[in-house]
LUMKE-525162 format. One record per atom (N, C-alpha, C, CB): x, z, y; atom name. Coordinates in nm, 3 decimals. Glycine has a CB too. Layout:
<recs>
       xx       zz       yy  name
        X        Z        Y    CA
...
</recs>
This chain:
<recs>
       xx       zz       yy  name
   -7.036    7.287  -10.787     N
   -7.153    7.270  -10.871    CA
   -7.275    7.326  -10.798     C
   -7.133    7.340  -11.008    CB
   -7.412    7.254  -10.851     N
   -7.502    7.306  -10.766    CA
   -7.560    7.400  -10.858     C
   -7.595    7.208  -10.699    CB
   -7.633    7.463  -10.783     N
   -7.713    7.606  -10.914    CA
   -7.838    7.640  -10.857     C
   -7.618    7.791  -10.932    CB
   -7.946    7.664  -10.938     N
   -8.077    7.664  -10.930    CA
   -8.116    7.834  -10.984     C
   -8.139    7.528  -11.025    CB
   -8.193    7.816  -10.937     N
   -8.273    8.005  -11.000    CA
   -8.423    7.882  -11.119     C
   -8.414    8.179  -10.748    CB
   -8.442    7.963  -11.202     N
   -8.492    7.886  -11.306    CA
   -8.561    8.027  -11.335     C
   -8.384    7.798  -11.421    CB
   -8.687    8.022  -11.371     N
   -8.833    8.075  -11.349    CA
   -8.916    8.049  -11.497     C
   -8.914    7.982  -11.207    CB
   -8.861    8.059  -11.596     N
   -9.006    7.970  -11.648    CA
   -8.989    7.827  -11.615     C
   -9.157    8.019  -11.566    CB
   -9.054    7.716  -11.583     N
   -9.066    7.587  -11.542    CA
   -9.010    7.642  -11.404     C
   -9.218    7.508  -11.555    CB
   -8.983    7.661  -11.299     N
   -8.973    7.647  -11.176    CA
   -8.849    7.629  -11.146     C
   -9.023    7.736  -11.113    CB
   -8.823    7.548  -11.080     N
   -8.640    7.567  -11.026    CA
   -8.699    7.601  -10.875     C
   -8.499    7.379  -11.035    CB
   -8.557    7.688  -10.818     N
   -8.557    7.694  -10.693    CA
   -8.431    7.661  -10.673     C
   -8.600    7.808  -10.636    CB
   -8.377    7.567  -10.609     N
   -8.233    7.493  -10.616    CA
   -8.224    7.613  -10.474     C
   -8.213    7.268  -10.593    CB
   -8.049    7.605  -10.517     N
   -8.011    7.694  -10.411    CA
   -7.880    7.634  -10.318     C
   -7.976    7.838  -10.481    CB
   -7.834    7.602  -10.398     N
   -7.732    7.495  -10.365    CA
   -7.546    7.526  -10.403     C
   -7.756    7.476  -10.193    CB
   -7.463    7.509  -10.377     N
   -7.304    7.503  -10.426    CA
   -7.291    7.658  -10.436     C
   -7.175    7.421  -10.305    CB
   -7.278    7.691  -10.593     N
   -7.217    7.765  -10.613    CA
   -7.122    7.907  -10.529     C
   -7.181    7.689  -10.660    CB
   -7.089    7.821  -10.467     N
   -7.008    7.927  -10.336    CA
   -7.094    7.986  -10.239     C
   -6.900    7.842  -10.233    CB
   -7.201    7.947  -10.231     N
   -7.333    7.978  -10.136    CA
   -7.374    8.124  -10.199     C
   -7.478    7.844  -10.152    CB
   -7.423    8.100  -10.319     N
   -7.451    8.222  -10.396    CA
   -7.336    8.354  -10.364     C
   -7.447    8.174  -10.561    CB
   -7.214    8.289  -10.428     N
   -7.096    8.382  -10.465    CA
   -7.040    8.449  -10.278     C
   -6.943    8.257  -10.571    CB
   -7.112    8.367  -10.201     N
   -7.043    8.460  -10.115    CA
   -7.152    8.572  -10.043     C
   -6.963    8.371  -10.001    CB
   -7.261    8.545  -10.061     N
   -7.413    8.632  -10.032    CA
   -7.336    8.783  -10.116     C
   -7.609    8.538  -10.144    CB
   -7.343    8.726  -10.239     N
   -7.316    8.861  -10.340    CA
   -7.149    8.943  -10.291     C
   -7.304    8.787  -10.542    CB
   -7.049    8.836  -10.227     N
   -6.934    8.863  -10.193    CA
   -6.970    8.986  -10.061     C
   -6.852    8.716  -10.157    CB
   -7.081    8.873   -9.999     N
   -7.050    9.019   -9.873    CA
   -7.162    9.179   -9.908     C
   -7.120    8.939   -9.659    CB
   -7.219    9.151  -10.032     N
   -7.281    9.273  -10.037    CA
   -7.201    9.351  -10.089     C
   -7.394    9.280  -10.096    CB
   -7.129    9.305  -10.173     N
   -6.977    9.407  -10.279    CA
   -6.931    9.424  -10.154     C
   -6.831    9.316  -10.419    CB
   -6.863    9.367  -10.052     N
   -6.774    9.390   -9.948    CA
   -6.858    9.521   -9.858     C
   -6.746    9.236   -9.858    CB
   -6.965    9.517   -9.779     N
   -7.027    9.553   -9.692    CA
   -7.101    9.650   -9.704     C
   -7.074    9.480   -9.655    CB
   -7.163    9.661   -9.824     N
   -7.280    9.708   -9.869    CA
   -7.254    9.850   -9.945     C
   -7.343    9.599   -9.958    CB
   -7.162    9.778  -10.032     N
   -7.124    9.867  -10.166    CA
   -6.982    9.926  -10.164     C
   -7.132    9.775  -10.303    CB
   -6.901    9.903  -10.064     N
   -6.754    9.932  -10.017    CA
   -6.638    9.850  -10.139     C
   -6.731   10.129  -10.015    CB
   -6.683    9.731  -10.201     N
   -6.597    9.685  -10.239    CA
   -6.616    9.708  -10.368     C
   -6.497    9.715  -10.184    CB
   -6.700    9.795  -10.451     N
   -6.715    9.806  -10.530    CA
   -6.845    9.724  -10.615     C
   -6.696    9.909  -10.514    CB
   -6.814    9.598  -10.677     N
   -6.932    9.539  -10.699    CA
   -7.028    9.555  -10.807     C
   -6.909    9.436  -10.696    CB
   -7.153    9.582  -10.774     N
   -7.232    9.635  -10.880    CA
   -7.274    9.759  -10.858     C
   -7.170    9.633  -10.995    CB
   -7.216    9.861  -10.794     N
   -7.183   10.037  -10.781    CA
   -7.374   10.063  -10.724     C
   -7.006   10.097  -10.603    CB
   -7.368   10.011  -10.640     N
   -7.531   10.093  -10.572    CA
   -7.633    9.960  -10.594     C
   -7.525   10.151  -10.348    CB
   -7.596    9.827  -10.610     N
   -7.726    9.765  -10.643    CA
   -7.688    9.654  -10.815     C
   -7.781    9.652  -10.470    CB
   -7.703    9.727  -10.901     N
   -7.663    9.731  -11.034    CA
   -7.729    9.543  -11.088     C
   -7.752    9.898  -11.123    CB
   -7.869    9.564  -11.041     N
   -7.978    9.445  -11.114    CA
   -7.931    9.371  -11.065     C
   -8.130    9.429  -11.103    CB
   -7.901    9.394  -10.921     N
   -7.919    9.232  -10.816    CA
   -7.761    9.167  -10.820     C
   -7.969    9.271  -10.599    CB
   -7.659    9.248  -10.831     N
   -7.482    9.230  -10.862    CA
   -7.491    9.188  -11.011     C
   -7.368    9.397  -10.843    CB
   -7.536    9.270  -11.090     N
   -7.443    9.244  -11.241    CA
   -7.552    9.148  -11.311     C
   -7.405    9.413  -11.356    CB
   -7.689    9.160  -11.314     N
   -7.777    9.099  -11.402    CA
   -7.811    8.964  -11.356     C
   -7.894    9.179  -11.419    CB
   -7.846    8.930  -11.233     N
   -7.888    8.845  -11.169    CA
   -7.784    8.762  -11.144     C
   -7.950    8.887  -11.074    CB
   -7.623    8.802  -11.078     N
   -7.571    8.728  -11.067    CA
   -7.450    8.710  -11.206     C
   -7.547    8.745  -10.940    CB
   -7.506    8.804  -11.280     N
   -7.437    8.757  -11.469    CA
   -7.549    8.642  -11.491     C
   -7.457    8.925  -11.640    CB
   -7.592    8.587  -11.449     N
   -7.713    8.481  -11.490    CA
   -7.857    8.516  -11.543     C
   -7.662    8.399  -11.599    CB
   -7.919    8.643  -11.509     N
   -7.996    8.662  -11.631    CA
   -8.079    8.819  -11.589     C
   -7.880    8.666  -11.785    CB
   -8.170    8.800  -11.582     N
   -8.269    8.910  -11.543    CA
   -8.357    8.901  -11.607     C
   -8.317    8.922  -11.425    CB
   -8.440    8.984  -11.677     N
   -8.602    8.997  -11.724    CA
   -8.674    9.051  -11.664     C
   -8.636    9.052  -11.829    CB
   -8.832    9.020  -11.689     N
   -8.898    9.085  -11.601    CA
   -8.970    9.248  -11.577     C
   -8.971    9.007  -11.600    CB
   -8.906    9.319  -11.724     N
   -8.898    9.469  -11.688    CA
   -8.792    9.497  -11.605     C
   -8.883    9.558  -11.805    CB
   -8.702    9.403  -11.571     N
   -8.634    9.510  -11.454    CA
   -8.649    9.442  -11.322     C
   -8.459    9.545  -11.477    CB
   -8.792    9.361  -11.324     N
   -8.775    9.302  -11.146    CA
   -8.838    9.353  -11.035     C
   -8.822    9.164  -11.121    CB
   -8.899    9.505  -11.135     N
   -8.963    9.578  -10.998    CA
   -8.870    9.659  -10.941     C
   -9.092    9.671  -11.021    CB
   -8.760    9.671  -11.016     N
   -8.648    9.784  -10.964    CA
   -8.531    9.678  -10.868     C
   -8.552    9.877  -11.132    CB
   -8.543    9.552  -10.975     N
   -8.445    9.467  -10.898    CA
   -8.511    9.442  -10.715     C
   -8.433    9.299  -11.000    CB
   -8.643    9.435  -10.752     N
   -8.721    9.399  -10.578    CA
   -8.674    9.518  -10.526     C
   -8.923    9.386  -10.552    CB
   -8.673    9.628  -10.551     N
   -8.666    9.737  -10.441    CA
   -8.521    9.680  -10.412     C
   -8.686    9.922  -10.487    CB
   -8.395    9.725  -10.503     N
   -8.284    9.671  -10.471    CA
   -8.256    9.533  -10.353     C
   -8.247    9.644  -10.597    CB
   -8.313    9.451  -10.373     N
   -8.326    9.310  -10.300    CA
   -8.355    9.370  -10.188     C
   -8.437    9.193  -10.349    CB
   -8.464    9.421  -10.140     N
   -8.579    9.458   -9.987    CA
   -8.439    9.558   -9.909     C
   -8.790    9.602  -10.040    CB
   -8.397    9.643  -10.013     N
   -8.291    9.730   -9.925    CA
   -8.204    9.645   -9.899     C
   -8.221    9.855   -9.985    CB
   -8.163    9.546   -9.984     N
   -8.040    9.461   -9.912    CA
   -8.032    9.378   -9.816     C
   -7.987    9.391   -9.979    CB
   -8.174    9.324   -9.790     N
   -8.236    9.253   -9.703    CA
   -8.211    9.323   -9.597     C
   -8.364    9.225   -9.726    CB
   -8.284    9.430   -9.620     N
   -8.270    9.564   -9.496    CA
   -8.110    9.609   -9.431     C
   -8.329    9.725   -9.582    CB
   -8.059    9.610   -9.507     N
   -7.885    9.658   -9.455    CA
   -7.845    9.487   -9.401     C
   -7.740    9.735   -9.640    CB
   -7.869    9.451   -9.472     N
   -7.830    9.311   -9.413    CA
   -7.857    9.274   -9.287     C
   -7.884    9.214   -9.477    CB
   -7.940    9.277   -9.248     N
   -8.006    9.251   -9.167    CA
   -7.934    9.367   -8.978     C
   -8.165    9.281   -9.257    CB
   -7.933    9.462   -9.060     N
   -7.822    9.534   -8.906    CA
   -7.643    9.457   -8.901     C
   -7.784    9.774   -8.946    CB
   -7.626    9.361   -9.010     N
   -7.477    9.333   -8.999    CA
   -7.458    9.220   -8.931     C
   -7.407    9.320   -9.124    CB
   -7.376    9.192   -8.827     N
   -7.362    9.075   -8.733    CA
   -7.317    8.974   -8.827     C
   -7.258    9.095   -8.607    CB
   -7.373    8.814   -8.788     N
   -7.308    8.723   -8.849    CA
   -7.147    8.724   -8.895     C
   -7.332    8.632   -8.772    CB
   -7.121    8.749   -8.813     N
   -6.909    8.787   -8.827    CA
   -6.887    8.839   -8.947     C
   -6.822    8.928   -8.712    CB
   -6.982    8.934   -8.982     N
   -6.948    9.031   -9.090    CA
   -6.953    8.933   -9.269     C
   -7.089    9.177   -9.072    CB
   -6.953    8.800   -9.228     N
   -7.001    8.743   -9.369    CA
   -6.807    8.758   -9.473     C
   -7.086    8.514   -9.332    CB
   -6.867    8.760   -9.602     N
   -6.705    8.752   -9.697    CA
   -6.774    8.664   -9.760     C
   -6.621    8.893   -9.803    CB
   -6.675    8.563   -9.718     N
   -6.688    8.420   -9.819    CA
   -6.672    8.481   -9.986     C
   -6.528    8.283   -9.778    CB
   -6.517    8.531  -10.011     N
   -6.518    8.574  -10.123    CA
   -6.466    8.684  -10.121     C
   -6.474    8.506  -10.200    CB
   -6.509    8.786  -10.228     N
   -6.492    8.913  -10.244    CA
   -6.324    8.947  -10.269     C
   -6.589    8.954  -10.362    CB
   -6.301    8.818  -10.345     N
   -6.136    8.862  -10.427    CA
   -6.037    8.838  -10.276     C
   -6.068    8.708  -10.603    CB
   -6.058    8.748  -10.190     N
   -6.041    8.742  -10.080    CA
   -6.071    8.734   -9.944     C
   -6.015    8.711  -10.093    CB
   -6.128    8.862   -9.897     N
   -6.250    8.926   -9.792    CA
   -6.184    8.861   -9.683     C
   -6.276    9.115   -9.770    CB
   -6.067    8.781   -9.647     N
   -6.068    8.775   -9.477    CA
   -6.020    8.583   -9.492     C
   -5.904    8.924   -9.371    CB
   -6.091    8.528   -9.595     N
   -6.050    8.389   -9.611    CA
   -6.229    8.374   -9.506     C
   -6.016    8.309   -9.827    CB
   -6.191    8.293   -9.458     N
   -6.318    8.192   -9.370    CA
   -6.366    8.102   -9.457     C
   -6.268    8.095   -9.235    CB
   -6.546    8.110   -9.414     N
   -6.645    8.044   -9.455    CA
   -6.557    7.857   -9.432     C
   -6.803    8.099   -9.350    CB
   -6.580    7.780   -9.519     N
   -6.567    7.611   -9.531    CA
   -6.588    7.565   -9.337     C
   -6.742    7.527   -9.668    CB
   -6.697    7.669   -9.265     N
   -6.732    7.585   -9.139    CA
   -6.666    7.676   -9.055     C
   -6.895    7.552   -9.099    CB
   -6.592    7.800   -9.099     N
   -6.554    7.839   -8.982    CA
   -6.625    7.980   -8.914     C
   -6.573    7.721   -8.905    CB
   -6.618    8.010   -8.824     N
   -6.749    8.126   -8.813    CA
   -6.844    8.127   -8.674     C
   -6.678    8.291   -8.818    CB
   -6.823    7.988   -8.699     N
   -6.946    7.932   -8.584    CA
   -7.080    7.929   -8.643     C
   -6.921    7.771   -8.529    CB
   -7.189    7.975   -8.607     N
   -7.257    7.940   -8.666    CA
   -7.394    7.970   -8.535     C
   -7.239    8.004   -8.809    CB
   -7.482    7.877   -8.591     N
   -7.598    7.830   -8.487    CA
   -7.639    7.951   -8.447     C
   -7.725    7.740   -8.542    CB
   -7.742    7.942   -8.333     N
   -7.783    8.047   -8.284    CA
   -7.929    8.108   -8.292     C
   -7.750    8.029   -8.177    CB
   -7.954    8.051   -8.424     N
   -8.068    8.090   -8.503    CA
   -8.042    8.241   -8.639     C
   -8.108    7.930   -8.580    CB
   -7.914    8.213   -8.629     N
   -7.838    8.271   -8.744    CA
   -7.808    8.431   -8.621     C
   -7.664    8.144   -8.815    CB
   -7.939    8.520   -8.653     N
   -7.888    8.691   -8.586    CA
   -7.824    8.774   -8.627     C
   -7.966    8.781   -8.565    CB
   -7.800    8.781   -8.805     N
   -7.775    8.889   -8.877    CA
   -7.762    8.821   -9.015     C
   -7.882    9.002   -8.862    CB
   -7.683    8.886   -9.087     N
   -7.629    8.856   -9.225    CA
   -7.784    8.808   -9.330     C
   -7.535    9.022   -9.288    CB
   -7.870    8.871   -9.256     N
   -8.002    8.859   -9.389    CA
   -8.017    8.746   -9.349     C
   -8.160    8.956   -9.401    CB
   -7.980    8.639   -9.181     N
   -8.037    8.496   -9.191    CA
   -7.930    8.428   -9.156     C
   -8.161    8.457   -9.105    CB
   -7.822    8.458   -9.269     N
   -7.687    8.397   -9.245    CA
   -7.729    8.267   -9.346     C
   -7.533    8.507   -9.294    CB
   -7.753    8.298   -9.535     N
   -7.702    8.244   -9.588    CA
   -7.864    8.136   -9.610     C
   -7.612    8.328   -9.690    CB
   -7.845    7.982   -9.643     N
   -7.960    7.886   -9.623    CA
   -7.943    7.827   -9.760     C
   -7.951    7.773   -9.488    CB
   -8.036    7.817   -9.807     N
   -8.060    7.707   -9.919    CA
   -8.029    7.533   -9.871     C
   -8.233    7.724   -9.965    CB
   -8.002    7.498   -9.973     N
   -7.972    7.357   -9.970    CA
   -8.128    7.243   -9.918     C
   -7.913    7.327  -10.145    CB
   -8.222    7.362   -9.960     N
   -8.356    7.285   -9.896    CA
   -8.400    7.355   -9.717     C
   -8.515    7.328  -10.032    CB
   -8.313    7.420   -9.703     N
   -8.317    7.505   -9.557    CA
   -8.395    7.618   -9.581     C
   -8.386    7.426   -9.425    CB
   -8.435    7.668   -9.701     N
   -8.490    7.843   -9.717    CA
   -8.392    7.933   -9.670     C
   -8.516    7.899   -9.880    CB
   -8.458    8.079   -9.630     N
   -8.319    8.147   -9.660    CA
   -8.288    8.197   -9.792     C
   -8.301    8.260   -9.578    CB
   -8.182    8.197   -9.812     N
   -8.147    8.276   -9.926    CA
   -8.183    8.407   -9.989     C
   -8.052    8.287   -9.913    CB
   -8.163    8.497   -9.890     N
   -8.238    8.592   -9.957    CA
   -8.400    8.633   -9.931     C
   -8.162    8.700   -9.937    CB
   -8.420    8.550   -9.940     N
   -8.622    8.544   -9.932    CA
   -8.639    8.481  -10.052     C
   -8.721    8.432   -9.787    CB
   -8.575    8.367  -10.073     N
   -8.558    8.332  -10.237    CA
   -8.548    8.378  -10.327     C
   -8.491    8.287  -10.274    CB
   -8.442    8.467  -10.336     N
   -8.431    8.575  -10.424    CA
   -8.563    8.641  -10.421     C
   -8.318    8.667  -10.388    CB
   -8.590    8.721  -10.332     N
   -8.696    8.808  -10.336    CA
   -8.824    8.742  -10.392     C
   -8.718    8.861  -10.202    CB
   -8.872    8.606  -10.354     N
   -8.969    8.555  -10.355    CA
   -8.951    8.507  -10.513     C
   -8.988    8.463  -10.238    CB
   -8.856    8.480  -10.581     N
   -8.813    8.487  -10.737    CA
   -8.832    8.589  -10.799     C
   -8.687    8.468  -10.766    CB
   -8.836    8.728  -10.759     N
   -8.838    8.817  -10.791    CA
   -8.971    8.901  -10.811     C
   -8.761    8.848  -10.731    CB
   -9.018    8.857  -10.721     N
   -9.174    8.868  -10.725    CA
   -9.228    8.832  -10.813     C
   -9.240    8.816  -10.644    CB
   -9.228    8.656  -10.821     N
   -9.232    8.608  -10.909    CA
   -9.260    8.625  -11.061     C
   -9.167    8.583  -10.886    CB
   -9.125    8.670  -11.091     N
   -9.054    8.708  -11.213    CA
   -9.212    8.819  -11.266     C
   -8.860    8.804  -11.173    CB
   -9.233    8.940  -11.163     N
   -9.270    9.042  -11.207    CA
   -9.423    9.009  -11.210     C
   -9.220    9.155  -11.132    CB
   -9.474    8.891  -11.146     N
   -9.588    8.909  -11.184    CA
   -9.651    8.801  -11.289     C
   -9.654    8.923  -11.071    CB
   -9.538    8.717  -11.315     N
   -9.567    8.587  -11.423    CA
   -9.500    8.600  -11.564     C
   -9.504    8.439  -11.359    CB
   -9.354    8.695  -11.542     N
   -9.310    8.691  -11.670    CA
   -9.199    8.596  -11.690     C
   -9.415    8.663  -11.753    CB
   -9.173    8.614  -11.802     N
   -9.081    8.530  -11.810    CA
   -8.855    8.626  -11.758     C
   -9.173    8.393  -11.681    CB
   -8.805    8.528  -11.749     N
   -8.682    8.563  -11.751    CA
   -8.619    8.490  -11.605     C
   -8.618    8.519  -11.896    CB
   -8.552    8.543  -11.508     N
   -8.483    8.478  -11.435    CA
   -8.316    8.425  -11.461     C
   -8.501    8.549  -11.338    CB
   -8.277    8.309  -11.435     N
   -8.204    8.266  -11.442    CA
   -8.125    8.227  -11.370     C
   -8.226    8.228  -11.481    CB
   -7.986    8.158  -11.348     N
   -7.919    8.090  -11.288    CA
   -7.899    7.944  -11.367     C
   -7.809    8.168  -11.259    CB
   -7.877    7.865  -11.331     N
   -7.869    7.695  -11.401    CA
   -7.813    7.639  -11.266     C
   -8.052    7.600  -11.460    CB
   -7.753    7.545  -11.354     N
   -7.711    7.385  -11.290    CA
   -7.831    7.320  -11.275     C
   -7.612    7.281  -11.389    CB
   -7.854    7.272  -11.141     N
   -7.964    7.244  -11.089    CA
   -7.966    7.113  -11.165     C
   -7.973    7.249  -10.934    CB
   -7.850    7.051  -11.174     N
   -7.831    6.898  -11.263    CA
   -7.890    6.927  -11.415     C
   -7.637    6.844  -11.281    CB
   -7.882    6.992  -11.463     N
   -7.938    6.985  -11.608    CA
   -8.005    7.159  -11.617     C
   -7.786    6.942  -11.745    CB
   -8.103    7.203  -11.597     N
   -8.165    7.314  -11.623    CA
   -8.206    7.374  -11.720     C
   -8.231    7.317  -11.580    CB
   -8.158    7.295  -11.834     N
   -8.173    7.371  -12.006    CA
   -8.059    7.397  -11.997     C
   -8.213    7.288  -12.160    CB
   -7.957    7.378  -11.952     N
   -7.814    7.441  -11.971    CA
   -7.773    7.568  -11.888     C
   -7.711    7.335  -11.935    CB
   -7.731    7.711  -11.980     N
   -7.671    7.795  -11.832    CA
   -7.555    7.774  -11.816     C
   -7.674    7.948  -11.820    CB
   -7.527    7.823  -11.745     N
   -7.390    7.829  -11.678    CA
   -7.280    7.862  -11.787     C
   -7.388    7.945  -11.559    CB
   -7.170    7.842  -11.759     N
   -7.053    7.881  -11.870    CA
   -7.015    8.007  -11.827     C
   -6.915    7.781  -11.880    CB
   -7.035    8.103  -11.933     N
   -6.970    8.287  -11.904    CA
   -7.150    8.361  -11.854     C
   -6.794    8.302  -11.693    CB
   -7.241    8.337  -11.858     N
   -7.359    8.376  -11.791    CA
   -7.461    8.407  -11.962     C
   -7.422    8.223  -11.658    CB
   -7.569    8.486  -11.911     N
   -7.588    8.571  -12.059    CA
   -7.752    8.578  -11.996     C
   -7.472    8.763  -12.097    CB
</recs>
């Protein structure tokens, strides 16, 4: 399924589901020692439970910028597709172009953004327009996700 960050009117399509889930996979893995949610609470449980407001997106940005930041010292190698299973390989393998230096410019949007500049740049967003961030099916964007709050 594809999934969008939803703004108010704005979609920012992000693309298959698994794109998302493994960004957040390698921060539980890497970041947080496996424990998901433990040191970045907004950006693990709220954001990727579907659902952020915008009193918590100045705390969620700091959260984001540090993850950016740790991210960013971890070699491509270091990516976890999925958390429940940390040593299954990415769909392509762990080749990856040689534009790709570090985990912060591992993961790409379906429109070629990076991923986590999106986030951030949503997040910004969020805090200075209002409104609620979301996750959606990029296919129908009045609908959330099933299990998402």
């Amino acid at each position: 399924m594809t999934i969008a960050f939803r703004q108010r009117s704005v979609l920012t399509e992000i693309g298959p589901g698994a794109l998302l889930h493994s960004l957040f996979s390698t921060v539980a893995v890497r970041l947080e020692g496996g424990q998901w949610g433990e040191r970045y609470p907004l950006i693990m449980s709220r954001i990727y439970g579907g659902h952020l407001d915008q009193a918590d997106a100045v705390a969620a940005l700091v959260e984001m910028e540090q993850i950016r930041e740790r991210l960013a010292r971890l070699d491509p190698g270091e990516v976890v597709w999925d958390a429940e299973r940390p040593t299954q390989a990415p769909p392509w393998g762990h080749t990856v172009g040689p534009h790709v230096t570090s985990m912060a410019n591992y993961f790409v949007t379906t429109t070629g953004r990076n991923l986590v500049n999106e986030i951030i740049d949503n997040l910004e967003s969020l805090r200075d327009f209002g409104g609620g961030l979301e996750i959606v099916p990029s296919g129908d964007p009045n609908r959330p996700l099933p299990g998402t709050a």
